[in-house]
C-alpha positions as CSV (number, residue, x, y, z in Angstrom):
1,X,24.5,-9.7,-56.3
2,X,22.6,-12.7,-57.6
3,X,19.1,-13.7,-56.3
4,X,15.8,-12.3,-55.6
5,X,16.9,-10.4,-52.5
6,X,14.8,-6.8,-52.7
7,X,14.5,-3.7,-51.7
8,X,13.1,-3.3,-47.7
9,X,11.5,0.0,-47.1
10,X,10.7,1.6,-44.1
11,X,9.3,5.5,-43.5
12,X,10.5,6.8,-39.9
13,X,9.2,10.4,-39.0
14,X,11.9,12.9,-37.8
15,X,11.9,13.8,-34.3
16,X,13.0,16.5,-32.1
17,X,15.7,14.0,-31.0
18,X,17.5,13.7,-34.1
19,X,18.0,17.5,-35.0
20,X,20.3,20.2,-34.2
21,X,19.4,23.8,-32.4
22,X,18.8,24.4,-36.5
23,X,16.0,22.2,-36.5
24,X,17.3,19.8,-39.2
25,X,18.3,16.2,-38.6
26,X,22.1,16.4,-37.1
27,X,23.8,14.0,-39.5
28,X,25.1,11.2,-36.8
29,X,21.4,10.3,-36.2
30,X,21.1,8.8,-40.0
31,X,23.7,6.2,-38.3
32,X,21.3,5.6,-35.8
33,X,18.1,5.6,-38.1
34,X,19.8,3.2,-40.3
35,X,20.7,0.5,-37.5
36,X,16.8,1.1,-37.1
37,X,16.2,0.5,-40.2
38,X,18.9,-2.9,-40.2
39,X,17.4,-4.0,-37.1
40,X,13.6,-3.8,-39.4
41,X,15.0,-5.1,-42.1
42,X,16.6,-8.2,-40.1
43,X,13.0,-8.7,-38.2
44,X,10.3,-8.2,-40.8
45,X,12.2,-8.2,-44.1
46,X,14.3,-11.4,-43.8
47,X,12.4,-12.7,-41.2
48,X,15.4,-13.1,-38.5
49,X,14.3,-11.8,-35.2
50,X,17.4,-9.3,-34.5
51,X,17.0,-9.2,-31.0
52,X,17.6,-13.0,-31.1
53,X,20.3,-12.6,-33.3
54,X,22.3,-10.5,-31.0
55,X,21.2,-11.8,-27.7
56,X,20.3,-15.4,-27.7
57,X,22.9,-16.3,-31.0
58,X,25.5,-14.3,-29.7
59,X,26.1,-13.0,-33.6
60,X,26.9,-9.1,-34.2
61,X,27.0,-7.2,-37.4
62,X,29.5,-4.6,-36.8
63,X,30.1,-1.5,-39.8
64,X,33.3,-2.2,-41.1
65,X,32.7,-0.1,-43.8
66,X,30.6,2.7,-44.5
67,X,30.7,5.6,-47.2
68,X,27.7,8.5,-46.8
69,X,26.4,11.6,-49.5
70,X,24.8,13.9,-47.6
71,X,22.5,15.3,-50.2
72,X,19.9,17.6,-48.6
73,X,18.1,18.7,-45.2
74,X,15.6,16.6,-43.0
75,X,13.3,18.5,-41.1
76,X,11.6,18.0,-37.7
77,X,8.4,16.3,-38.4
78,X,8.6,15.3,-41.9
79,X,8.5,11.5,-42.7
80,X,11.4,10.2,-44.3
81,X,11.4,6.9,-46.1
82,X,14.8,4.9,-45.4
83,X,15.5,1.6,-47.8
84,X,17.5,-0.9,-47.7
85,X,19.0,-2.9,-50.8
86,X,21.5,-5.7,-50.5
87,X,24.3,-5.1,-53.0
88,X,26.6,-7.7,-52.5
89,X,26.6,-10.8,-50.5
90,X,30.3,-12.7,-48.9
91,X,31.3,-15.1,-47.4
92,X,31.4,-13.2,-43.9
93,X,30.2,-9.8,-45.2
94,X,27.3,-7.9,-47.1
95,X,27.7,-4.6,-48.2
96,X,24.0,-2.8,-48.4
97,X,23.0,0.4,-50.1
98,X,21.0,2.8,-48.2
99,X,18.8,5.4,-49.2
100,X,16.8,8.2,-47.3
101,X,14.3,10.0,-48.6
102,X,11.3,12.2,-48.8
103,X,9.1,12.1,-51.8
104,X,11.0,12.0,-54.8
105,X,14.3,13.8,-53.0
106,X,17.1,11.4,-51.9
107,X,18.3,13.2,-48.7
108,X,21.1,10.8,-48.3
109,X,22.4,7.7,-49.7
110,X,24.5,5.3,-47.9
111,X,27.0,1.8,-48.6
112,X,28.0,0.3,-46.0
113,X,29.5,-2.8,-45.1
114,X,28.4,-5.5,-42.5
115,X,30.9,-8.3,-41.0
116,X,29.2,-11.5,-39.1
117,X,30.7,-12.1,-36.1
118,X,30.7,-13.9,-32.5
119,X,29.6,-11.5,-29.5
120,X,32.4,-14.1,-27.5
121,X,35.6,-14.3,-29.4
122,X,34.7,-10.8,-31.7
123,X,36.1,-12.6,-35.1
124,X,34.7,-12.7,-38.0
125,X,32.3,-15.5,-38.6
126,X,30.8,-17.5,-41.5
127,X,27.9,-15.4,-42.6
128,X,25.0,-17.4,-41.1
129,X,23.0,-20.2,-43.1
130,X,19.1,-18.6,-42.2
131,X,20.7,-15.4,-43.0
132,X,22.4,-16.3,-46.8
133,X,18.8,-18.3,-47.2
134,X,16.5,-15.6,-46.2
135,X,18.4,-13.2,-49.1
136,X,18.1,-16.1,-51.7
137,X,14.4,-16.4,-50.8
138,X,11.5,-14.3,-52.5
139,X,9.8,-11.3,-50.3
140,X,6.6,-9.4,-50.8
């Protein structure tokens, strides 16, 4: 990727919610702690309010792709810090690379790939202007 899109980082503690009878986050929640962390990173890190994205633009960002390494264990009530680091931007896609982790341990790393579409017809869609802007544009 070319540009000064960064890194977006945020830490999400592990709840009772996202682990099995062993105690230890039950991998499917990642998914959901990474659209957390894509809905963030839409919000505060590009500055894009999600929830207007989706409801009042009428634009998804459906997985088309994804590709997870499941490296080690996530415990109940430990804080895990997720990232988020565009790797390459299309024309109607960007494909991210996703990290969680806790310290210095990567608990599990993550590539997947985003497709910009329209909530009314479901096709894929140019990826939007704000959007290809806002990853061009320096963030603290």
């Amino acid at each position: 990727m070319t540009g000064p899109a960064t890194r977006f980082e945020r830490t999400y503690p592990i709840r009772f919610s996202h682990c099995d009878p062993a105690g230890i986050v039950f991998f499917p929640q990642y998914l959901v702690l990474f659209n957390h962390l894509l809905e963030d990173w839409f919000t505060h890190g590009l500055g894009i309010a999600y929830a207007d994205f989706i409801g009042a633009r009428r634009i998804g960002t459906p997985t088309v792709r994804l590709e997870c390494d499941f490296r080690a264990i996530s415990r109940m009530g430990e804080d895990v810090a997720f990232s988020i680091t565009p790797e390459r931007v299309g024309g109607k896609s960007l494909t991210l690379a996703i990290e969680a982790r806790h310290g210095d341990e990567l608990r599990v790393g993550a590539r997947q790939v985003l497709v910009f579409t329209s909530l009314d017809t479901h096709r894929a869609i140019d990826m939007p202007a704000d959007v290809r802007a806002a990853l061009q544009e320096p963030r603290a």
